[in-house]
Every structure is written in structure tokens, then in C-alpha cells.
Gaussian input, Z-matrix of N, CA and C with variables (Angstrom, degrees):
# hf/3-21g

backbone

0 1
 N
 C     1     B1
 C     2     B2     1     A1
 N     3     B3     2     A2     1     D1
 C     4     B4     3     A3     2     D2
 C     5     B5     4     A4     3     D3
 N     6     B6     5     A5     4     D4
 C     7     B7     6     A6     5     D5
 C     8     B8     7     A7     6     D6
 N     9     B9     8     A8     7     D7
 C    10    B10     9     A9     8     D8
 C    11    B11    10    A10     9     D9
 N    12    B12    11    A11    10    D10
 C    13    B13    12    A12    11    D11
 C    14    B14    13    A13    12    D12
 N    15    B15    14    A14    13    D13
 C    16    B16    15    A15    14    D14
 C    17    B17    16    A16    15    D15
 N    18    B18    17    A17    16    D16
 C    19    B19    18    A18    17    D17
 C    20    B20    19    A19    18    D18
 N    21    B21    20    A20    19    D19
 C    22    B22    21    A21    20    D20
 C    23    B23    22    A22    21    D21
 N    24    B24    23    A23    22    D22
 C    25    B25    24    A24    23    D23
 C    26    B26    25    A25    24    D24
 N    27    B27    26    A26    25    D25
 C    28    B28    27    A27    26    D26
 C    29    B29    28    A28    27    D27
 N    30    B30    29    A29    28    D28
 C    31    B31    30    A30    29    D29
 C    32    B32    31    A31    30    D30
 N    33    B33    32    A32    31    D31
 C    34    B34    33    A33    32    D32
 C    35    B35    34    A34    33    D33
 N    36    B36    35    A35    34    D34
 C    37    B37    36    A36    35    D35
 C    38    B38    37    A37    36    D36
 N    39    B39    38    A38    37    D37
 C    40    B40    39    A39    38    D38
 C    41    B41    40    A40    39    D39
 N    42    B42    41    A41    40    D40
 C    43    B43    42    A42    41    D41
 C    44    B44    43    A43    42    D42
 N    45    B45    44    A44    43    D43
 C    46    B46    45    A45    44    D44
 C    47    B47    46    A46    45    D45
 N    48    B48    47    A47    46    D46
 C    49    B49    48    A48    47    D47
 C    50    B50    49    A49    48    D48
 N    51    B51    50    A50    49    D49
 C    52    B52    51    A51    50    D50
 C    53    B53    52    A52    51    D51
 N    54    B54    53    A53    52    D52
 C    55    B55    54    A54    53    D53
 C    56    B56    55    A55    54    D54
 N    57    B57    56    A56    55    D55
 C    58    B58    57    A57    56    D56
 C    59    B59    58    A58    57    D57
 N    60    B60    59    A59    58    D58
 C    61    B61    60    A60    59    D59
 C    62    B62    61    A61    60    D60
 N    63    B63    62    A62    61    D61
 C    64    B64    63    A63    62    D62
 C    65    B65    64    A64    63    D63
 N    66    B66    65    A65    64    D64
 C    67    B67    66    A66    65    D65
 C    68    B68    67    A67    66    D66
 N    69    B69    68    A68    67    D67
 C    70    B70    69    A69    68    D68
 C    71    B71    70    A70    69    D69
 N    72    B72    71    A71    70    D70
 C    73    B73    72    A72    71    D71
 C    74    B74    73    A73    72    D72
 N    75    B75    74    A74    73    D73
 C    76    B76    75    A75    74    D74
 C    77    B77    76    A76    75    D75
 N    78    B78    77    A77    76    D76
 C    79    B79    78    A78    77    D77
 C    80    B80    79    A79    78    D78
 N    81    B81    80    A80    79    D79
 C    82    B82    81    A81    80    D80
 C    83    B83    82    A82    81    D81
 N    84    B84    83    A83    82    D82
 C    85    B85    84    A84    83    D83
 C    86    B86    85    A85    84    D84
 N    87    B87    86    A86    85    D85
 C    88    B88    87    A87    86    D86
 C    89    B89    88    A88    87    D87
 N    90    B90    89    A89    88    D88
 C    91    B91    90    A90    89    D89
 C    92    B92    91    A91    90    D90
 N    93    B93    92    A92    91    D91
 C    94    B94    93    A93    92    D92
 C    95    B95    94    A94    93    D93
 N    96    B96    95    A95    94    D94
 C    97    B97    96    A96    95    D95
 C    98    B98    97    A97    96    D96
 N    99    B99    98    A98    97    D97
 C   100   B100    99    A99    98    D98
 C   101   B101   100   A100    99    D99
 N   102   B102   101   A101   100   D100
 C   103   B103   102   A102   101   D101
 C   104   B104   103   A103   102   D102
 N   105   B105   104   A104   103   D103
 C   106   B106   105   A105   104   D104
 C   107   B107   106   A106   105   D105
 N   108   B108   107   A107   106   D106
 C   109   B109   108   A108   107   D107
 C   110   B110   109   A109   108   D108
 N   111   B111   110   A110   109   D109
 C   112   B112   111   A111   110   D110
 C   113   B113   112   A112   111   D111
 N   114   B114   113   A113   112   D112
 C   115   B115   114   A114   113   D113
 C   116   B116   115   A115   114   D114
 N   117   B117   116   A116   115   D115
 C   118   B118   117   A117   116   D116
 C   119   B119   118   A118   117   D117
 N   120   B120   119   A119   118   D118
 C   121   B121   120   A120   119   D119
 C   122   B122   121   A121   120   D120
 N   123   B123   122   A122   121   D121
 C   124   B124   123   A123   122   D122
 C   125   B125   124   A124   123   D123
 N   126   B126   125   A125   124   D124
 C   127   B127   126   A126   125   D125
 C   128   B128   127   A127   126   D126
 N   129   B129   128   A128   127   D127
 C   130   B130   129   A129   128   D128
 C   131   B131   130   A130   129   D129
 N   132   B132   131   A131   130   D130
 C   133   B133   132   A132   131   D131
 C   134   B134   133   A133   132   D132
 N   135   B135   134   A134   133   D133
 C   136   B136   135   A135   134   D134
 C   137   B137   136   A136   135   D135
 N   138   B138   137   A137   136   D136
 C   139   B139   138   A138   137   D137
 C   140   B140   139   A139   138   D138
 N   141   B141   140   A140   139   D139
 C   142   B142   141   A141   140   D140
 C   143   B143   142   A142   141   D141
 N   144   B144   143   A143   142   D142
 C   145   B145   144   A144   143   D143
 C   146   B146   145   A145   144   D144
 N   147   B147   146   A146   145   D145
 C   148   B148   147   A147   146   D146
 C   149   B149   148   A148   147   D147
 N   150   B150   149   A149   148   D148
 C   151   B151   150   A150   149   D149
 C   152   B152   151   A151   150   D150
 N   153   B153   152   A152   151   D151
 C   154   B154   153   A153   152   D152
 C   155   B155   154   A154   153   D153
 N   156   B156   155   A155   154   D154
 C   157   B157   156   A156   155   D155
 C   158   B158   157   A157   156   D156
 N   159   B159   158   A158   157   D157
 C   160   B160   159   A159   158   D158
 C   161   B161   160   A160   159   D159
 N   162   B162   161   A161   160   D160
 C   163   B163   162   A162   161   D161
 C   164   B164   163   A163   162   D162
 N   165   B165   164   A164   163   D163
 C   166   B166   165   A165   164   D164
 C   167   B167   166   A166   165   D165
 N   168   B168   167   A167   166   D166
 C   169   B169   168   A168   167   D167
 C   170   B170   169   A169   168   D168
 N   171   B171   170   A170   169   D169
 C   172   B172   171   A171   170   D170
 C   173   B173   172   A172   171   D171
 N   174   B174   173   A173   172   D172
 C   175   B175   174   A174   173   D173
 C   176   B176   175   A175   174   D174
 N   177   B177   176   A176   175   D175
 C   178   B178   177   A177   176   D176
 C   179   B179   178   A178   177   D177
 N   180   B180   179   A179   178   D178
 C   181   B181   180   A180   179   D179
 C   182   B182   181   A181   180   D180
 N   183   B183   182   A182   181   D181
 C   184   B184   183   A183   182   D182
 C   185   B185   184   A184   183   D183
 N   186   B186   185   A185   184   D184
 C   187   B187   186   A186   185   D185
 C   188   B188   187   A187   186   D186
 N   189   B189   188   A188   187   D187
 C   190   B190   189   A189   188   D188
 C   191   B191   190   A190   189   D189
 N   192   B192   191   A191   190   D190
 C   193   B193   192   A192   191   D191
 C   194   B194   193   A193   192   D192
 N   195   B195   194   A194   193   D193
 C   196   B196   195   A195   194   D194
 C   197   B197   196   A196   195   D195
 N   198   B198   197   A197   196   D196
 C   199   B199   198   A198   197   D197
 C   200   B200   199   A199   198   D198
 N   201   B201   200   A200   199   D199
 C   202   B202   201   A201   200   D200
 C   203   B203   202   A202   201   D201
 N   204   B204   203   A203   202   D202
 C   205   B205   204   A204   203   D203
 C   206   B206   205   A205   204   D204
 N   207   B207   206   A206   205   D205
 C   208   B208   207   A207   206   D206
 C   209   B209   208   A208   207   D207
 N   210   B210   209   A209   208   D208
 C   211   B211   210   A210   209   D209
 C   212   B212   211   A211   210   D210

   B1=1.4446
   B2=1.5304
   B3=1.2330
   B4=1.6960
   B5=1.1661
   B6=1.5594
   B7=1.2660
   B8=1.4554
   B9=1.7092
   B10=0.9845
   B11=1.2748
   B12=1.7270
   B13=1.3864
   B14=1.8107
   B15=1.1823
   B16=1.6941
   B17=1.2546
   B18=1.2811
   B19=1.6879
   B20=1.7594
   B21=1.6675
   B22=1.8249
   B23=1.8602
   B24=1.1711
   B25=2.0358
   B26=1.7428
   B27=1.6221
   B28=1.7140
   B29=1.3440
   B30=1.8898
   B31=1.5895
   B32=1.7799
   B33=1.6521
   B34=1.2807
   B35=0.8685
   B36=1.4449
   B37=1.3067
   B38=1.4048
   B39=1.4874
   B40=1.6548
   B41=1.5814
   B42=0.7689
   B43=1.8344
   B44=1.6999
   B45=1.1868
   B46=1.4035
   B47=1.7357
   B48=1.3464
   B49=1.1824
   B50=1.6830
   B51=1.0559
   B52=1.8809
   B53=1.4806
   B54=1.2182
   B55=1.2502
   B56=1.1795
   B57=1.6167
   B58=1.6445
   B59=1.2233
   B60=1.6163
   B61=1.8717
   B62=1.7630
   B63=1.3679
   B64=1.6023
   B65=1.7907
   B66=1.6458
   B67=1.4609
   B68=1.0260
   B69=1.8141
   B70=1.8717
   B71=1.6788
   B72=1.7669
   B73=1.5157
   B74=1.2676
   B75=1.4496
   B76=1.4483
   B77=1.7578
   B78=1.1610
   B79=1.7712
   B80=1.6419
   B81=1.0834
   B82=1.7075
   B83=1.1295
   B84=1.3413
   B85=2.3326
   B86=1.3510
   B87=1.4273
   B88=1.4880
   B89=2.0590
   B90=1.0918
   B91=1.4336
   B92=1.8181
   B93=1.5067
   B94=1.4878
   B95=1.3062
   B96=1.2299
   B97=1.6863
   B98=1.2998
   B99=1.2146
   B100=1.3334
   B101=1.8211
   B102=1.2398
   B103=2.2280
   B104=0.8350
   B105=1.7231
   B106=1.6611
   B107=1.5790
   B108=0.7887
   B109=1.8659
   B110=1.7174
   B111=1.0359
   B112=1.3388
   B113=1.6430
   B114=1.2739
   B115=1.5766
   B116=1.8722
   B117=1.2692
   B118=1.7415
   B119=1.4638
   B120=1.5673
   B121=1.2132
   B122=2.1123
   B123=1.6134
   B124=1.9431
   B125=1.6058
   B126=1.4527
   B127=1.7072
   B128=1.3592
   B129=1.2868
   B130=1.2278
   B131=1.8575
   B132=1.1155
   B133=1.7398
   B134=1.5991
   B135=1.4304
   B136=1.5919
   B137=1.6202
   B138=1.1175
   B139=1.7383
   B140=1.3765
   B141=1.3037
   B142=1.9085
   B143=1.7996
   B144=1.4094
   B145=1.4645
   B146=1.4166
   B147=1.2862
   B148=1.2206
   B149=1.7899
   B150=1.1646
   B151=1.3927
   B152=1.5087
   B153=1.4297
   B154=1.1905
   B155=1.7308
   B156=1.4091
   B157=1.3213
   B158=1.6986
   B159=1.3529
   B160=1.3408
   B161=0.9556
   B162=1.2093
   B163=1.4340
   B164=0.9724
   B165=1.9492
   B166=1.7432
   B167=1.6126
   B168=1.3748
   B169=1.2333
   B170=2.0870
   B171=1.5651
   B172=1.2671
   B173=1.2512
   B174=1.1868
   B175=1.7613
   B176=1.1031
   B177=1.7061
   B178=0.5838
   B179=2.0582
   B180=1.2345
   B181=1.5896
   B182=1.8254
   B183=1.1258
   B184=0.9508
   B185=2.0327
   B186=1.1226
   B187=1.1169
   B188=1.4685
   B189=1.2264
   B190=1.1516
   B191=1.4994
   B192=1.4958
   B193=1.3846
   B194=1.5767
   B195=1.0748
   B196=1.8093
   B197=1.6742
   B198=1.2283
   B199=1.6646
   B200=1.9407
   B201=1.3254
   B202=1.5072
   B203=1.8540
   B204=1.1546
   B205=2.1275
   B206=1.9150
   B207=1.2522
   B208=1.7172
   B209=1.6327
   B210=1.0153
   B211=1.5416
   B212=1.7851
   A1=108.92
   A2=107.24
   A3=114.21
   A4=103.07
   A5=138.43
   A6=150.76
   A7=118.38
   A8=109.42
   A9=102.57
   A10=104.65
   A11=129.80
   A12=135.21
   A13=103.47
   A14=127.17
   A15=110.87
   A16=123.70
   A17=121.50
   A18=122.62
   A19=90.00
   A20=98.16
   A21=105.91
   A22=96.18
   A23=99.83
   A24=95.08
   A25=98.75
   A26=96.11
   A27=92.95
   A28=140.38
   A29=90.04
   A30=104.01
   A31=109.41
   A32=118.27
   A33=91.78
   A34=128.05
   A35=134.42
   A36=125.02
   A37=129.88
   A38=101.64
   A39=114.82
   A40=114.20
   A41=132.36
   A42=141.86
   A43=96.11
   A44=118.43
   A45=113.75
   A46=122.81
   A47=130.96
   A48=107.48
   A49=131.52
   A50=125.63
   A51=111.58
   A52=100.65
   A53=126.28
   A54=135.50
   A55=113.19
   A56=96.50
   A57=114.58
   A58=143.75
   A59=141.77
   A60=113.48
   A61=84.40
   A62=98.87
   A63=93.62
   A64=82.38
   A65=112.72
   A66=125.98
   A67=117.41
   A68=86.29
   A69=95.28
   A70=85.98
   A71=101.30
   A72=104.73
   A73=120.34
   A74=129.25
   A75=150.94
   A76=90.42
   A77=110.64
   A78=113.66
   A79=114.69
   A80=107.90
   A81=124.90
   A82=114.32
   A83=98.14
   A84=98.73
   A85=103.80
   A86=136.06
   A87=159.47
   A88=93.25
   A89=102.50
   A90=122.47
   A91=110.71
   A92=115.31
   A93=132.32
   A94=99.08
   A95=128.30
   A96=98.20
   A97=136.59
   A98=106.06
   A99=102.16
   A100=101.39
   A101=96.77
   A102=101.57
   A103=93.73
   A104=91.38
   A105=118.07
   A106=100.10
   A107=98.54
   A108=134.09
   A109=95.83
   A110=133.64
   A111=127.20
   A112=98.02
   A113=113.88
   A114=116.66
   A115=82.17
   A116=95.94
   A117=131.16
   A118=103.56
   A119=127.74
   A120=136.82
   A121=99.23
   A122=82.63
   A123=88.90
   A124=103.90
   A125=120.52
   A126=113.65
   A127=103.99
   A128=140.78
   A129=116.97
   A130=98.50
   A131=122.52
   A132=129.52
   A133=90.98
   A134=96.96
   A135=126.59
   A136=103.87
   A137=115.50
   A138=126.78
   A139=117.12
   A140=103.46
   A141=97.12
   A142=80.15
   A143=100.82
   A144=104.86
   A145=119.73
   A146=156.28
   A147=138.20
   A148=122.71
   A149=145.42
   A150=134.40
   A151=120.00
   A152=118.62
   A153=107.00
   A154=99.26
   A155=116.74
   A156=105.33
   A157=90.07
   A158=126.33
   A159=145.56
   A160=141.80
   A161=119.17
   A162=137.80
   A163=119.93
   A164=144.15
   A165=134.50
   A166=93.00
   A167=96.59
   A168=121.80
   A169=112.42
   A170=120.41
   A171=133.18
   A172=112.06
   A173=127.00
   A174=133.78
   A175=105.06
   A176=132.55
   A177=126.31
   A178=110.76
   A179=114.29
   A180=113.91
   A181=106.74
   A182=125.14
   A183=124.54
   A184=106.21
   A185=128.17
   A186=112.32
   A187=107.96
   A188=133.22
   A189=154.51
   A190=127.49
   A191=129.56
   A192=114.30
   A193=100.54
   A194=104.82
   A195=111.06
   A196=101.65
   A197=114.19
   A198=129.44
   A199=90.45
   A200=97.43
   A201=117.33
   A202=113.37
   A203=104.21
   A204=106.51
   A205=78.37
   A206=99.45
   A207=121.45
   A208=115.43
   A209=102.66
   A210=112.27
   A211=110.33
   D1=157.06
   D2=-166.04
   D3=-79.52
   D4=-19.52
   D5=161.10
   D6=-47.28
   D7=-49.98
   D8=-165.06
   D9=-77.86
   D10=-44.01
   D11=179.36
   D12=-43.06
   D13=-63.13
   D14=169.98
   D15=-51.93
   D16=6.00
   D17=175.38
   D18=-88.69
   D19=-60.10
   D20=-167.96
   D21=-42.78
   D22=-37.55
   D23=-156.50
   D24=-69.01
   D25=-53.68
   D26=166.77
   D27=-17.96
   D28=-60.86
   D29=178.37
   D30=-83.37
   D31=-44.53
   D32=171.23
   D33=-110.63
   D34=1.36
   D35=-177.45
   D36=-106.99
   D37=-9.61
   D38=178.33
   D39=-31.61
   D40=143.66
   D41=166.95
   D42=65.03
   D43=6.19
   D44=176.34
   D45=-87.90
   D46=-153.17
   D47=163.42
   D48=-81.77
   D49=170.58
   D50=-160.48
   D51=-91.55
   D52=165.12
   D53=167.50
   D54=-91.27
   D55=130.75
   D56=153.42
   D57=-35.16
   D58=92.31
   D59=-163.60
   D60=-110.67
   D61=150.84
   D62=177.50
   D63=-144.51
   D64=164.32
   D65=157.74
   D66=-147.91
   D67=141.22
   D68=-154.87
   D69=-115.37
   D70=168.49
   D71=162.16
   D72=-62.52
   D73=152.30
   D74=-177.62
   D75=-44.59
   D76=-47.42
   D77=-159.76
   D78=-82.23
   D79=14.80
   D80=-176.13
   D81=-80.51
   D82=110.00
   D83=-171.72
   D84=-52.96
   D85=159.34
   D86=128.54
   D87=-7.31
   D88=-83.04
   D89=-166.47
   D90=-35.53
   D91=-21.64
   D92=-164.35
   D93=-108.72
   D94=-53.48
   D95=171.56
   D96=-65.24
   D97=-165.04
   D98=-166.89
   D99=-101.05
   D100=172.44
   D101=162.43
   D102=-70.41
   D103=143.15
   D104=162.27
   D105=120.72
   D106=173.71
   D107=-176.89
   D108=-24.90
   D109=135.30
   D110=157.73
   D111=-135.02
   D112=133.16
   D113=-176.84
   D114=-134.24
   D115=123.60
   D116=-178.02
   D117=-104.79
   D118=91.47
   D119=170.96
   D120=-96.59
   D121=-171.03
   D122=-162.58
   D123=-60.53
   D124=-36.76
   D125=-172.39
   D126=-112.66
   D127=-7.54
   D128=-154.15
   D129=-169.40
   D130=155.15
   D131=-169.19
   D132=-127.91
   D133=133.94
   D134=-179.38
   D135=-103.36
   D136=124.75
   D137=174.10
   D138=-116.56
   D139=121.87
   D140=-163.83
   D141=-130.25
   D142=148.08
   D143=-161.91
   D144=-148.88
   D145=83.22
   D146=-157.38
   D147=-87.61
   D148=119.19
   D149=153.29
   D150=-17.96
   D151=161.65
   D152=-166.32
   D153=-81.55
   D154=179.27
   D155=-167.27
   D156=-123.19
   D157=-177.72
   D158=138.23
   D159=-91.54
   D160=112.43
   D161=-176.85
   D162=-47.18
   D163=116.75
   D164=176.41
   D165=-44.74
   D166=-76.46
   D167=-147.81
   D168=-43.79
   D169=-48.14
   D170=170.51
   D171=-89.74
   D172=-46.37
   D173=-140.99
   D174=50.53
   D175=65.10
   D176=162.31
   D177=-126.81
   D178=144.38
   D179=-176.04
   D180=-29.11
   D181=164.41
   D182=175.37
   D183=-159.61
   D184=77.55
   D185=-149.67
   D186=-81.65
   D187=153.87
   D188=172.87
   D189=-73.06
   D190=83.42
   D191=-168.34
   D192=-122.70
   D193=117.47
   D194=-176.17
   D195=-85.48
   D196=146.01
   D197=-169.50
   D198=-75.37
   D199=136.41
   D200=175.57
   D201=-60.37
   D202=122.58
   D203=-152.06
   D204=-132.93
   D205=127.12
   D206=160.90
   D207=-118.22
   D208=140.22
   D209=-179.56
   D210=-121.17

């Protein structure tokens, strides 16, 4: 749910870099978008995507992959 992904960004991504939203046609293979979120409505698939982030604790990458959500 789109709810829950703004909880994940809340907790990790806040002040970090912003996410990507892009919309593709309904007929767009799996294989052509990008990572991240794909929400598959009646005409068209929404891709919400974040850069990798930085870690407080290491500084080290930490990438961001939100669980695949259909509506």
C-alpha cells in the first residue's frame, strides 16, 4: 500500500535523496522499468523509486527497495 511505502521513506529516507515517480504505458514489460515500487492501475503503471541512501551509522550505501504493491 502507498501508505505504507511513505512510512518506509519517513523512516529511511527523509532528508535523503528524493524519489523518482515516473508513468509508463499499461503495456510496459516488467524487464523495462526501473527498481522500486511499481503500482499497476487499469491504463497505465506508476514507478516510484529511491537512490541509494547513506547510512548514519557506516556511511555506507544502503539501497532502498520497496515490496512490489498493485491496486
Amino acid at each position: 500500500m502507498l501508505a505504507d511505502q511513505v512510512r518506509v521513506w519517513n523512516r529511511d529516507q527523509r532528508g535523503g535523496p528524493a524519489p523518482s515517480f515516473a508513468l509508463w504505458p499499461m503495456s510496459t514489460p516488467d524487464e523495462r522499468l526501473p527498481d522500486g515500487l511499481v503500482i499497476t492501475k487499469r491504463y497505465h503503471r506508476v514507478t516510484i523509486s529511491w537512490p541509494p541512501a547513506v547510512s548514519a551509522a557506516g556511511g555506507q550505501n544502503v539501497p532502498h527497495q520497496p515490496t512490489e504493491q498493485g491496486e
